[in-house]
N, C-alpha and C positions, 0 to 999 in steps of 0.2 A: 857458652851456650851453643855454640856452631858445633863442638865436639860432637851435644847429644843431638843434634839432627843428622849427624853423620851413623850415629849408633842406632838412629830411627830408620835412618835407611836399611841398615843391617836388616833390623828384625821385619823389614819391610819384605825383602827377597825370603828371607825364610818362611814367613806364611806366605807369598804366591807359590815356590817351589811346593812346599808342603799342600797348600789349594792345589794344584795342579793333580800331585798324585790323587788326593783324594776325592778328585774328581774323576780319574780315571777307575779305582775303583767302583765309585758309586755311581758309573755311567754302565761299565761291564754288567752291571746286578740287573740293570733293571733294561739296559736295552740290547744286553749280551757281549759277553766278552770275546770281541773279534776284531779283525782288524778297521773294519768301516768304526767301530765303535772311537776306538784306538784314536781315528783320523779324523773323526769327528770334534773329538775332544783337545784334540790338541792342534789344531787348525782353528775349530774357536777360541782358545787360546792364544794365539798367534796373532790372529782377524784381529781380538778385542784389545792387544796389549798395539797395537800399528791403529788401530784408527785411536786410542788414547794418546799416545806422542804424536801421532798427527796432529792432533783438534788442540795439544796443549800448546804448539808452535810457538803461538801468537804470545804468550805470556798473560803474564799475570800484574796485577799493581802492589798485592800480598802474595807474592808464590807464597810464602811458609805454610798461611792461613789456606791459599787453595792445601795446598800438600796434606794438611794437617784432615782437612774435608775429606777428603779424596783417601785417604787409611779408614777413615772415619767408614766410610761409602763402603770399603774392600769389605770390613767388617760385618756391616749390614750384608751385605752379600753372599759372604761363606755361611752365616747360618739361614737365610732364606735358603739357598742352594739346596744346602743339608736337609732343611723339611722339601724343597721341590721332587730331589731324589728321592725319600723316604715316601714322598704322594705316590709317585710313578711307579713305586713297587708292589702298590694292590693292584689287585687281581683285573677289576675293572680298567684301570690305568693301561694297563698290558694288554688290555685287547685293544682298545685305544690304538695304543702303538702301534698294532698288528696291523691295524686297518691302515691304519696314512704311509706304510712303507718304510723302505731307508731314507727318503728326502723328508720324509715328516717328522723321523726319528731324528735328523741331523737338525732340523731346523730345531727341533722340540733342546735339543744340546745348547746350540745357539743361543737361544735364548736365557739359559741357566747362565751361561758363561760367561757370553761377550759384554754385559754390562760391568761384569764384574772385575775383568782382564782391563776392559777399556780404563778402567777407574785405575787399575795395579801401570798401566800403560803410560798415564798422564802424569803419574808420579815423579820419574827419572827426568824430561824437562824441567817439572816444574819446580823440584828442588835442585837441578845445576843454573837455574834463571837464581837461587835465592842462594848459591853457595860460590858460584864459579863464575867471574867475569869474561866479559867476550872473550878477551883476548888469552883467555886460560881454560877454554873449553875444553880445546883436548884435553888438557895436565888435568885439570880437576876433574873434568868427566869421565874420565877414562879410570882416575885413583874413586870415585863415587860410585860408578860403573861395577868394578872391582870389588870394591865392598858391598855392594848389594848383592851381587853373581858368590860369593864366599859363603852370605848369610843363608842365600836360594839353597846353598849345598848342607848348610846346617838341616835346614827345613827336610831337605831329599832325603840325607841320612835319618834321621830324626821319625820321618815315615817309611821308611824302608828298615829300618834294623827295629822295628815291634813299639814304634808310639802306639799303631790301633788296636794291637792284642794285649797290651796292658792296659790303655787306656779307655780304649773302646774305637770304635769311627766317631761317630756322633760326637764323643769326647774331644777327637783330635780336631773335629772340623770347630770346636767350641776353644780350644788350642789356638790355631789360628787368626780366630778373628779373636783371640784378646791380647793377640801380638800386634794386631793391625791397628785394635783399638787403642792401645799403647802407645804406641806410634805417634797416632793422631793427635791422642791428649796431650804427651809431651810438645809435639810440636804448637799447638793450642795453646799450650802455656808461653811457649819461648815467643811466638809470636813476630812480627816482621820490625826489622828495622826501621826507622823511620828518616825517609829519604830526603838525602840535603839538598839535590838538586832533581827538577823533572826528566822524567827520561824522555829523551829527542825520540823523533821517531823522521826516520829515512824518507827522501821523494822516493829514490830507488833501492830498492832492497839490493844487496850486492849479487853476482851471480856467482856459484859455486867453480870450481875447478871442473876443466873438460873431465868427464868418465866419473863423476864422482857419485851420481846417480847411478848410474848402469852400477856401476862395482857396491854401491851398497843395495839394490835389489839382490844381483850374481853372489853379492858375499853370502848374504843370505842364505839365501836359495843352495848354493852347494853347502853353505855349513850347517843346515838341517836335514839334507839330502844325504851328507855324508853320517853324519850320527845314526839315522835309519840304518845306513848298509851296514856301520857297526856295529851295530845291536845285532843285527839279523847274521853277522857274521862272528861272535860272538858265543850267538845262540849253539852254533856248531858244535862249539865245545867245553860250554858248560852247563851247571845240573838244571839252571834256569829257573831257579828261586826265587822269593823276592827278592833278598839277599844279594845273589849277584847282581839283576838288575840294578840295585841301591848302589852298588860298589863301580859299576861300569861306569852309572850317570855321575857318579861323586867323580869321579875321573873329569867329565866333557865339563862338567861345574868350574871345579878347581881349577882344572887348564885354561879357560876361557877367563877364570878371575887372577891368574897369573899372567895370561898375554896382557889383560887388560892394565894390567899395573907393569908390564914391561914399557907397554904405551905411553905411560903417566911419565917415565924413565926417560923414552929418547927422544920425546919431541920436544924435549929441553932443548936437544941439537939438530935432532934429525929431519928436513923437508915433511909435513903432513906425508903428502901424495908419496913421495919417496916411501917411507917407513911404511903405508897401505899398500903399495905393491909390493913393496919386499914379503909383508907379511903373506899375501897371497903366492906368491911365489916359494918360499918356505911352505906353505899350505900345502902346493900342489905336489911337490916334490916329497916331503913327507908323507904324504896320502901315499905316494907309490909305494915307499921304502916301509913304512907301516905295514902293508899287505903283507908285502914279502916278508919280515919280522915275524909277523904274525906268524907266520908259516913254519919258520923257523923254529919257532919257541914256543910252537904247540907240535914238534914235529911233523908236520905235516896232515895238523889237524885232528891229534889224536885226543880222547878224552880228557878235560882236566876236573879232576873229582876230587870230594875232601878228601884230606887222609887223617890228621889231628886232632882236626876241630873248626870249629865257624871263625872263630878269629884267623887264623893262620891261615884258613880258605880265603876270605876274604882278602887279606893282605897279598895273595899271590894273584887274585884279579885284577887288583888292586897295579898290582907291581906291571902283569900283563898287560892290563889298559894304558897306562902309563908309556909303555915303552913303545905300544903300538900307533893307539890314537891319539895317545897326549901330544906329541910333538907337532901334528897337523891341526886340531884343538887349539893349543897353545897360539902358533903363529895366526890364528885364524881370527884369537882374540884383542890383537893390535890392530887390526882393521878398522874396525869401525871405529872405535876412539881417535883412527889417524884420519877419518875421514871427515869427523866434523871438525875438527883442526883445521883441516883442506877446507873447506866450506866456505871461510872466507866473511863470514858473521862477523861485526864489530860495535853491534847493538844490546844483543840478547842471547844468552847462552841458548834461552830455550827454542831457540827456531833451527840452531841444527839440530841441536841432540834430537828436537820431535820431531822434525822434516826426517832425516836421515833415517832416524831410530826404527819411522814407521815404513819408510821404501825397506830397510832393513827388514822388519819383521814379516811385513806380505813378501815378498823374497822366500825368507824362512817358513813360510805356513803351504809355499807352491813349489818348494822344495822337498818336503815332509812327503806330501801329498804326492808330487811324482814319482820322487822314488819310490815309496811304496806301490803304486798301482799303474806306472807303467815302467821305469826301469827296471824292479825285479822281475815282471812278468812277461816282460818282450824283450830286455835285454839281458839280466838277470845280473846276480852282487857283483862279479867279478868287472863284467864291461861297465858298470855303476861306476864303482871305483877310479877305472881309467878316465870317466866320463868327467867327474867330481875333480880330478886331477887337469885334466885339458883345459875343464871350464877356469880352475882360479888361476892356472896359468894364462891363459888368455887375459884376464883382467888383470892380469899384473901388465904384460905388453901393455895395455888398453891406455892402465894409469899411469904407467910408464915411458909416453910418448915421451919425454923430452930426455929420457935419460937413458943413454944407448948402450951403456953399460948392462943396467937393470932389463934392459929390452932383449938384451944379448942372451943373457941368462935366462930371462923366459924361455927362449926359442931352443937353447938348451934341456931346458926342464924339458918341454915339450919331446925333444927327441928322444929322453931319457925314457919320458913315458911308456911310449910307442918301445923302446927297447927293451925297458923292465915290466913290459904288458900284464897287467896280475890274471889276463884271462887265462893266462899261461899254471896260474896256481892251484891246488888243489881243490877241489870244491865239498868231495866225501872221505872218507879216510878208509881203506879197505883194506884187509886180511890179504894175506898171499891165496891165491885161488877164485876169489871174490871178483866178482864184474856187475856195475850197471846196467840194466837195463835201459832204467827209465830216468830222468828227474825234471823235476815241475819245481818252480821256484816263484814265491808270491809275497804277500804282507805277511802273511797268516806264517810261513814259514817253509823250508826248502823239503821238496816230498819224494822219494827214491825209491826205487824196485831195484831192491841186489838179490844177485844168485851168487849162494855162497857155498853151491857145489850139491849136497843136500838139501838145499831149501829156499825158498823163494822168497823175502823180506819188506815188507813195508814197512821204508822207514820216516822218519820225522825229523830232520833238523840232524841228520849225520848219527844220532845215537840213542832215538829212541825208537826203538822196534815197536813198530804197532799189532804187527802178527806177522805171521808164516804159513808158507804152505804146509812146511815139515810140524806145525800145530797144530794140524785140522780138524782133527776129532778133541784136544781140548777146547778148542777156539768154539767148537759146535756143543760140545756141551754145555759150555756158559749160557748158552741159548735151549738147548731143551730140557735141562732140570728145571729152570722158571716155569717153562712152559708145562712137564708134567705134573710137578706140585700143583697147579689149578684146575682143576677139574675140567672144565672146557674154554680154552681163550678161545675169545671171536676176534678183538680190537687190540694188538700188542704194538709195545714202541718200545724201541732201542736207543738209548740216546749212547753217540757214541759206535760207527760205523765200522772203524779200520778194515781189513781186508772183505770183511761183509758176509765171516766163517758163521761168526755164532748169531747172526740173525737168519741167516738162511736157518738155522731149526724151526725157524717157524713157516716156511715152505715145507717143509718136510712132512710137519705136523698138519698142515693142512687148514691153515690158519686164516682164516678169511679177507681180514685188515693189517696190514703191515706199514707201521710207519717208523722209518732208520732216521736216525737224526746225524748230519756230520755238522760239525763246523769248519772242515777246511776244504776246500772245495775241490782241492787238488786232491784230495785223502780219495774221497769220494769215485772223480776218476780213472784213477788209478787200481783202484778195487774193481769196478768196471772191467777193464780192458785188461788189465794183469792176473787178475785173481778171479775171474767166473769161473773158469773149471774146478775150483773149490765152495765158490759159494756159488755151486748150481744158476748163474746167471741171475742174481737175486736182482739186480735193478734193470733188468729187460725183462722183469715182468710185471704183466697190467692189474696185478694186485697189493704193489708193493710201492707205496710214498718215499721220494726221496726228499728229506727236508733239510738244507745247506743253514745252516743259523745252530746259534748256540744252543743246547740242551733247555738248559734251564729256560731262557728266557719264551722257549717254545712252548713248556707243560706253563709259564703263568701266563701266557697270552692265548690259547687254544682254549676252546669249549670242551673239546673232545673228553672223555670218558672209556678209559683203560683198561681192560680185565689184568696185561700184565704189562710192567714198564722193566729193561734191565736197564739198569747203569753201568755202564763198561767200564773194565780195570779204570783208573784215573791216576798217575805221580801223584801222589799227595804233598812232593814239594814242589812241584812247578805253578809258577806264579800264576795265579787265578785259579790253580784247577781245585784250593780250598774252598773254596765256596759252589761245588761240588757237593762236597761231606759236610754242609753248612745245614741245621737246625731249618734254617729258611727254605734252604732247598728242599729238603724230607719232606715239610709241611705240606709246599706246594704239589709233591710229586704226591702226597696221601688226597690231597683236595682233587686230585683227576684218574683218581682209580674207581671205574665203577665196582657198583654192590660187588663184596667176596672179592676184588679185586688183588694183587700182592705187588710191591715192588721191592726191585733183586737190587743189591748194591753187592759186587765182586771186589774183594779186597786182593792187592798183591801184595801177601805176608813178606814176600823175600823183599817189599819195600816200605815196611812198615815195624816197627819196634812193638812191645807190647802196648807202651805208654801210648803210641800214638792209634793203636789199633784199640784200646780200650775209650780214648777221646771220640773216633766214630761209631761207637757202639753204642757209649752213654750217647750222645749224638740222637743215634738210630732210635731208643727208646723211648730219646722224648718225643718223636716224633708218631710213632705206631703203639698199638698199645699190647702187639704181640707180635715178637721178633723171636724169631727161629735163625740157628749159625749151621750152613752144609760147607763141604767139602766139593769143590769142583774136581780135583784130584788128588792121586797121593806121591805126589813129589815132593820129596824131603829139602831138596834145596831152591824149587821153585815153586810153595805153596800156595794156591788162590782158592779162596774162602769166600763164602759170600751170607749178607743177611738180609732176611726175605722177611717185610716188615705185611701186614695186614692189621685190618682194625677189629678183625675177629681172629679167632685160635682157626689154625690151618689144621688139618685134615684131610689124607692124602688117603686118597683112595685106589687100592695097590688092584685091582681088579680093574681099575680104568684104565691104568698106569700100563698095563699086561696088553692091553687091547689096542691103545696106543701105540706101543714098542714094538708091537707085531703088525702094524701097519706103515711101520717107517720104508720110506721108497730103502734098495742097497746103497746108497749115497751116505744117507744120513742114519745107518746105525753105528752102534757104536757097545763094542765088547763090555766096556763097564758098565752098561747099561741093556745088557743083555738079557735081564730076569727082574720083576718088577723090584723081588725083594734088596735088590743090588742099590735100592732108595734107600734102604736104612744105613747098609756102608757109609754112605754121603752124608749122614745126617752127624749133627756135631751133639747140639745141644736147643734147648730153648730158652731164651735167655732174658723173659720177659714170666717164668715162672718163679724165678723170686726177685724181690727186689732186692739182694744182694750177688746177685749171679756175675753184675760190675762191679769193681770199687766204685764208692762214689769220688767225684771227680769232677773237670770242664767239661765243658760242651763248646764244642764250636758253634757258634753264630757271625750272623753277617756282619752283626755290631762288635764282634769279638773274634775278629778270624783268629782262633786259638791254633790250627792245627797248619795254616799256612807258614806262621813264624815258628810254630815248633818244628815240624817234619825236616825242614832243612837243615838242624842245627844235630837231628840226630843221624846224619848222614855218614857218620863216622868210619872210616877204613884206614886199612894198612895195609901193608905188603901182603900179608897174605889174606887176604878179603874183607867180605864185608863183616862188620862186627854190629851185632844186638838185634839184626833182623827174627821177626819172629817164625823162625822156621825149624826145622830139623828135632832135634831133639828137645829144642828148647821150645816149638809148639806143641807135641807129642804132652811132653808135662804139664804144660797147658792149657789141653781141651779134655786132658785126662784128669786132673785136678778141679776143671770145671765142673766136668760129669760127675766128679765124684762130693762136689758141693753140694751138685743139684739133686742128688739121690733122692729117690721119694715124692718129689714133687711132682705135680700133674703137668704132664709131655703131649701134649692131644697129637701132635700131629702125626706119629704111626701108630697101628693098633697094639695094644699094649700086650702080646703076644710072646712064646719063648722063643719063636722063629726070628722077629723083630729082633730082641734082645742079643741074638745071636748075631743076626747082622753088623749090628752095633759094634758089638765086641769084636768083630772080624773086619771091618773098617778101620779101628785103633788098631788091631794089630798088623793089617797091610801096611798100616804108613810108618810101624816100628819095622816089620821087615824093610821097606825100601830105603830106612835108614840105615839098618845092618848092611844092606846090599852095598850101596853107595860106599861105606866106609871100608868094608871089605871083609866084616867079620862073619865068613861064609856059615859056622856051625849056626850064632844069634839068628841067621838069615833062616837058613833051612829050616828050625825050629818054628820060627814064625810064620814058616809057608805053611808046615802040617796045619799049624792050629788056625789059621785060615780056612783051609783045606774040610778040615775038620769041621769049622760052623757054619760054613756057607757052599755045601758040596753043590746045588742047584746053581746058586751062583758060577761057579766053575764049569760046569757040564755046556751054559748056555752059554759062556766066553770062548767056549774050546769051539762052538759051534758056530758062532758070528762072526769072530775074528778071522782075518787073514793067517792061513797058514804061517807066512813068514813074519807073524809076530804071536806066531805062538810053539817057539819052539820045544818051549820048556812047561808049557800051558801044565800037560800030566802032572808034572813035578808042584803041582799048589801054585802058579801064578808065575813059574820060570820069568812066561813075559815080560813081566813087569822090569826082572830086572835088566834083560837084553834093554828095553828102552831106557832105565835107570841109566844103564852105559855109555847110549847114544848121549843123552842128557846130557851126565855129566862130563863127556869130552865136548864135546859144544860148549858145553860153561867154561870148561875150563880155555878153550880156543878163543870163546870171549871174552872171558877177565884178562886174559895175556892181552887182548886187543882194549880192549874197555877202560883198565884197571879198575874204574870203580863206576863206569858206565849205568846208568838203570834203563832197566829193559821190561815193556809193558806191551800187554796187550789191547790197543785203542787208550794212550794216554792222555786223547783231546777229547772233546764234547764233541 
């Protein structure tokens, strides 16, 4: 019968680990996905699992029967949780929010959580009080410890590699509590021994070993402190999926359930105190040697992208986490099992493991919490790391007073530190030519201005380009075809800031209400002071809102009332940014478009498959009841596409369009957009005039992030690029097979004219020449310039006349230009795949 409470404890860790995540999800949704959110949530997690082993200390006269309660409790918990989040995400709930701030929002978390943690918290006493005798606290604590920390990693996997996009969220949080509820009943059944003699109780409780407090707060506290700078160090250089995230944490899991049972091993022989400082001392000294590893075997910080497939990806994170943070991990998790050993307890198991466990966990939650918001940001990852190092070497010296050996070798490690500095390490990874400017480094993630000789870059995390200077006129179109398609915006929002190119079209245009949404505040910044001489100083002016908070959770918590909203490029595989392109999201952003209103969602084809670009489509329809697809340019291997949803048929009125375009300050024109009828180019299709213009198919939803677990798994490359993006040739056949589905159908939004038509036809075949061009097949090319040339001569006359001479050298020749920058383009690409190899590169990839 002991066995299965030991197997209760398993499934015990996997629904908290598994709670944990899907708590982070369903806090993101509703109170925004950012880093206060992040710290929120996993801070009351931390709080409520430390004041649980605290309060459990004292013991029990039934531990089984508390333990058994107490899953019971976890279970009630996870699905109230699930209806509390699911409250929070109406409309009303969200203004709510709005009003009480970040301290009402965090307290609002607090309350979801910490009852529930608290209960997951009281557990681990109170079942080593009914499994592990005083005198075998460590041994057994540390082998129960161990198995609980293994099951946690079951659970992490389990919601990281697609529990909620098969089964749902709702489902997974229904998942959990009928593990916890398992748990309980088993244990319910098995029930408490019945004791042969009363338990004594102490005049004097025993006093612990000097430092044994200090070092289990200190252990704490760096070994959560340290996990943040991984992650965030990490992030550098991968695609930052769910996926990786899943594969990094299984890493900090495993190692922690591996030291813990090396624990269970040598305190057969080894001094408690002894074996807890050794551990922290191996701790510190691997933390350095880690850095440096890391360095090593991501050369110097360079991309690591799929090339195979999601298993083989995975397994090479896998193998990377391992070699870097497992060994510091690892040693980090003999500590605390050596420390209630050290303790000194000869009554009740449960008064170290809960004393310890909870000075341990507040440790870990003021760990979390600092590194996040003040060592990234005033010392940043690199001095973290040395910091993280010095600190668990000191607590080895500390716990190490009688052993001058162990003491020696701290002071060792120490000097090491200070030798092998990791502030000394890479921080970005740069081209030959390439220089920083700038970088800003926070929770949210590390923020960079490079000049890479031609152009000026904001970047995100070492390799997600937000925009450029040398993008200027595309970055600004994304921003004034929204704005021309609607007749007259007064009130427009941009969720989604990056350099602050394509919201300045609405300066341009002369826009009355301008509200830019970022969510990283450093992005934001940094646009500011680096980039106003492209975006015309757009946030030093007294017409223009800057709002620092997540997208989403701004359009369900705002009153406001929209004429036009964009949503800027977004990863479709970077963790959170699915729910984005989430069904719930659409909905929300249709509920604050006023009368005639339109919202634009910009797709990056060259980071999208068909399969995933048809899941946000179907998506987009269910949400609008008429959805139009443009062309923001015609670049054959870096295609962006956008669909402009409204609740009535769109109708562009090309005489307004005229009147407009000829009132744009010299800043903001723009050659492709030289002549009104240059709208029909752009135009793809409308995709809401049949209802099979999609396959049918998923939809993503919140309850079903479909397109978060799929987009990473189609990430697929090799040596020589990327493969199944929907671009080049392979979208040409695709929005030409579209059109040629939708034939006949009613298209309202250009007038239905042969000049129109023509336009049309001369859009498809621009973006088949800049395919010829690219590839090199000069006659396919020329041919497609005449007939160009040919259907849209007004179009051409007014480019030859707007554009800069020196990009129009070739303008006479049908569109020459086009392919001079096609050139520029693709040596750029190609300068950044040799640098990238399978890098993605976006325009505004955050909210």
């Amino acid at each position: 019968m002991t066995a299965l409470l030991w197997a209760c404890f398993a499934l015990s860790g996997a629904s908290a680990l598994g709670l944990e995540l899907l708590w982070l999800r369903s806090a993101g949704l509703v109170l925004g996905t950012t880093a206060a959110t992040a710290a929120a949530v996993v801070a009351g997690y931390f709080v409520g699992l430390a004041a649980g082993a605290w309060l459990a200390r004292g013991g029990s006269d039934r531990p089984v029967r508390r333990y058994a309660l107490l899953e019971l409790g976890v279970a009630a918990g996870a699905v109230l949780s699930c209806l509390a989040f699911r409250a929070l995400a109406a409309d009303g709930a969200q203004r709510a929010l709005d009003a009480v701030g970040t301290a009402g929002r965090v307290a609002v978390v607090a309350l979801i959580v910490v009852p529930v943690t608290a209960a997951l918290g009281a557990t681990l006493p109170t079942l080593c009080q009914a499994l592990a005798a005083p005198s075998l606290v460590g041994r057994r604590g540390a082998a129960l410890y161990a198995l609980n920390t293994l099951g946690g990693a079951v659970g992490a996997a389990a919601m990281g590699f697609g529990l909620p996009a098969v089964l749902g969220v709702t489902a997974s949080y229904v998942v959990t509590a009928a593990a916890s509820t398992l748990a309980g009943l088993v244990a319910l059944a098995i029930g408490d021994a019945p004791e042969t003699t009363p338990r004594a109780v102490p005049a004097t409780p025993p006093s612990p070993a000097r430092g044994v407090w200090l070092v289990a707060v200190g252990g704490g506290f760096v070994g959560m402190g340290l996990e943040i700078l991984w992650v965030t160090l990490f992030a550098q250089v991968l695609h930052n999926s769910v996926y990786s995230f899943a594969a990094v944490s299984l890493v900090f899991l495993l190692a922690l359930a591996a030291g813990a049972e090396l624990a269970a091993v040598f305190l057969r022989r080894v001094d408690p105190a002894r074996l807890a400082a050794a551990g922290l001392l191996v701790a510190g000294v691997a933390t350095i040697a880690g850095v440096w590893t890391f360095v090593s075997l991501t050369d110097g910080l360079r991309y690591v992208g799929m090339q195979t497939g999601l298993a083989h990806y995975v397994v090479r994170i896998v193998g990377l986490a391992a070699l870097t943070a497992g060994p510091a991990t690892l040693a980090s998790g003999v500590v605390l099992p050596a420390l209630w050993a050290a303790f000194g307890e000869r009554e009740s198991a449960a008064r170290p493991v809960g004393a310890l466990t909870g000075a341990n966990l507040v440790g870990g939650a003021g760990g979390a919490l600092a590194a996040a918001f003040v060592v990234l940001p005033w010392l940043g990852l690199r001095a973290g790391f040395l910091l993280a190092a010095v600190v668990s070497l000191v607590l080895a010296a500390v716990l190490a007073d009688d052993d001058r050996r162990l003491r020696r070798l701290a002071y060792a490690g120490l000097v090491l530190a200070v030798v092998a500095d990791p502030g000394r390490a890479p921080l970005t990874y740069l081209d030959p030519g390439e220089t920083v400017r700038v970088i800003q480094e926070s929770a949210a993630g590390i923020v960079s201005v490079v000049d890479t000789g031609g152009d000026r870059q904001l970047r995100l995390d070492n390799y997600y380009v937000l925009g450029g200077s040398a993008a200027e006129r595309n970055e600004r179109r994304q921003g004034l075809l929204p704005l021309l398609l609607h007749p007259a915006p007064r009130r427009v929002a941009f969720i989604g800031m990056a350099t602050g190119v394509s919201a300045s079209a609405a300066t341009a245009l002369n826009v009355d209400d301008l509200t830019v949404i970022e969510v990283v505040p450093e992005v934001a910044a940094l646009a500011r002071t680096q980039f106003g001489q492209w975006n015309a100083g757009l946030l030093d002016r007294p017409d223009v809102r800057l709002v620092l908070d997540d997208g989403r959770r701004y359009l369900a918590g705002t009153g406001a009332r929209f004429d036009v909203i964009v949503s800027d490029l977004f990863i479709p595989w970077h963790a959170s940014a699915g729910n984005l392109y989430s069904l719930d999201m659409y909905r929300t952003a249709a509920r604050r478009l006023a009368d005639g209103g339109l919202f634009v969602q910009w797709l990056p084809l060259y980071q999208l498959s068909r399969e995933e670009f048809e899941v946000i489509a179907r998506t987009f329809l269910a949400a609008f009841p008429h959805v139009t697809l443009w062309r923001n340019d015609f670049y054959p291997n870096r295609p962006v596409l956008g669909l402009v949803g409204a609740q009535r048929p769109l109708r562009v009125d090309l005489e307004r369009v005229g009147a407009r375009l000829a009132g744009l300050p010299a800043w903001g024109r723009d050659s492709l957009l030289a002549a009104p009828r240059a709208i029909g180019m752009l135009y793809v299709a409308d995709l809401s005039s049949r209802p099979d213009a999609i396959p049918a198919g998923p939809v993503t939803r919140d309850d079903r992030p479909v397109l978060e677990f799929l987009a990473p798994r189609l990430t697929r490359t090799s040596a020589d690029g990327d493969k199944d993006w929907l671009r080049g040739a392979a979208l040409a056949d695709y929005t030409e097979a579209l059109a040629t589905r939708l034939a006949g159908a009613d298209e309202p939004a250009l007038p239905p004219t042969v000049g129109m038509a023509e336009a049309r036809r001369a859009g498809a075949a621009l973006f088949r020449y800049a395919i010829a061009a690219t590839s090199g097949d000069a006659a396919r090319a020329d041919a497609l310039m005449r007939e160009v040339g040919r259907l849209v001569p007004d179009v051409i006359a007014s480019a030859e006349r707007e554009a800069p001479s020196a990009e129009l050298a070739d303008v006479r020749r049908n569109l020459g230009r086009l392919r001079s920058e096609q050139e520029r383009l693709r040596q750029q690409l190609q300068s950044m795949e040799q640098r990238l190899g399978t890098a993605p590169a976006a325009g505004g990839d955050r909210r």
